[in-house]
N, C-alpha and C positions, 0 to 999 in steps of 0.2 A: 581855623582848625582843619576846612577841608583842604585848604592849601596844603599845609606841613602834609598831611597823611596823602595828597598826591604825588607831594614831591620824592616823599619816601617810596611809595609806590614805584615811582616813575626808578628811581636809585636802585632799587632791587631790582627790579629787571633787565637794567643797563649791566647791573654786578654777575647777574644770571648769564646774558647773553657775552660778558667781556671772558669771565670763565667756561662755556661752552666753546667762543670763538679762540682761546689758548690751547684749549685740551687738542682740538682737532687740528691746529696748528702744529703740536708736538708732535702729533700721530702722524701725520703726514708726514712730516720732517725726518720720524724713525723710519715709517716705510711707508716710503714711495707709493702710490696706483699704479697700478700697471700700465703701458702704453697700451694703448688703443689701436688697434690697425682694420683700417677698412680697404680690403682687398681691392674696388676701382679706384680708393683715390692712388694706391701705392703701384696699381697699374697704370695709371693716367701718368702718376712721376714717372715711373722706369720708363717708359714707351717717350716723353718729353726729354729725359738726361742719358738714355744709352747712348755709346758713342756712335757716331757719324757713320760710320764703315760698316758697325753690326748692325746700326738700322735699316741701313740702303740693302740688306742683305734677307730678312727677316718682315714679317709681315705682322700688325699687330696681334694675329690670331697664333702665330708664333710665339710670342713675348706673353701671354697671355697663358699658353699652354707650357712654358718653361717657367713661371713662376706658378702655376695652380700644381708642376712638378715639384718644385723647392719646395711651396707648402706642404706635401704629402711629405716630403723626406721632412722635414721638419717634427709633420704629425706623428710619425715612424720613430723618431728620433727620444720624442719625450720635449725636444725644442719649445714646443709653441702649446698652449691647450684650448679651450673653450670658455674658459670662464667659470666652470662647472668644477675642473677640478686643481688640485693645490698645485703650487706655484713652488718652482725647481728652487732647493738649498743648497746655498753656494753656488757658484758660477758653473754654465753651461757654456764647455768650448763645443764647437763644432768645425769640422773639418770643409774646406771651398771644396779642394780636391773631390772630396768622397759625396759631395752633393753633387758637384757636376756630373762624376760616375754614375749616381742614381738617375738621375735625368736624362742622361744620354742613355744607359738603359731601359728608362721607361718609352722614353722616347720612340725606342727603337721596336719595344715591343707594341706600342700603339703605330707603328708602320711613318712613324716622323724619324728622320734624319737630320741633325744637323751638326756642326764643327764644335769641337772641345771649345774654341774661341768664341765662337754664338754664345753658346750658355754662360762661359765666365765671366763675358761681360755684362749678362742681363743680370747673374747673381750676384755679381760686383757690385751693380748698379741699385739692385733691390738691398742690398746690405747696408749699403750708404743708404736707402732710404731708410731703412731700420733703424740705423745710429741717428739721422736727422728727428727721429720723434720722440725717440728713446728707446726703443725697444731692446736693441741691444747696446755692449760696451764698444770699446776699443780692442783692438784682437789682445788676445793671451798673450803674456812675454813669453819666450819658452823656457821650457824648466832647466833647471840649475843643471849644470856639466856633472858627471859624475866625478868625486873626486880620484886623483889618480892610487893606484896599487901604492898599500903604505902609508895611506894616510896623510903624505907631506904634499901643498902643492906647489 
């Protein structure tokens, strides 16, 4: 008798934990967690995969201060948040151009210069790490042509 009612025992908690371990399966599967980003290691990548040219040019304290800039245009943007608050609906494009604009203006105002080419390749470089953990997609296709006067195309 104590057998049967452990074994039943034992079955109901197998049945408990197989329906907890599906539920949080689905959930997952509807949505995602979010990726994770820890600013040294995603400095440690960019500073290891930036190209040849802009690292022999740039010092890690460099590369260091042009991503803690992309972070801030990011924060500025609604891009990225803390954890704390909700998480952007629908896809979030953002523009290379107008981040490296931001950073070569911050740049400039904190008394750092460097080349349009310095920063697009550290932003380059940090966005492929982005996409490597998941943070972000695939760029945006762009939007549809307008169609022409008249309706026929």
């Amino acid at each position: 008798m104590a057998l049967v009612a452990g074994m039943l025992a034992l079955g109901i908690i197998i049945g408990v934990a197989a329906y907890f371990v599906v539920r949080e399966a689905g959930r997952i599967a509807r949505e995602p967690p979010p990726a994770l980003f820890d600013v040294d290691e995603a400095f440690d990548w960019v500073v290891q995969h930036v190209p040849d040219i802009v690292a022999a040019t740039l010092t890690p304290d460099d590369v260091r201060r042009i991503l803690d800039f992309q972070l801030e245009y990011f924060q500025r943007t609604g891009v990225s948040g803390n954890g704390k608050s909700g998480h952007a609906h629908g896809p979030v494009v953002i523009g290379e151009a107008e981040a490296v604009a931001f950073i070569l203006e911050r740049a400039a105002a904190t008394g750092e210069a460097y080349l349009p080419e310095q920063v697009y390749a550290v932003v380059e470089t940090q966005l492929t790490y982005l996409r490597s953990i998941g943070a972000i997609g695939p760029p945006a296709d762009p939007p549809p042509a307008d169609p022409p006067p008249g309706g026929r195309v």
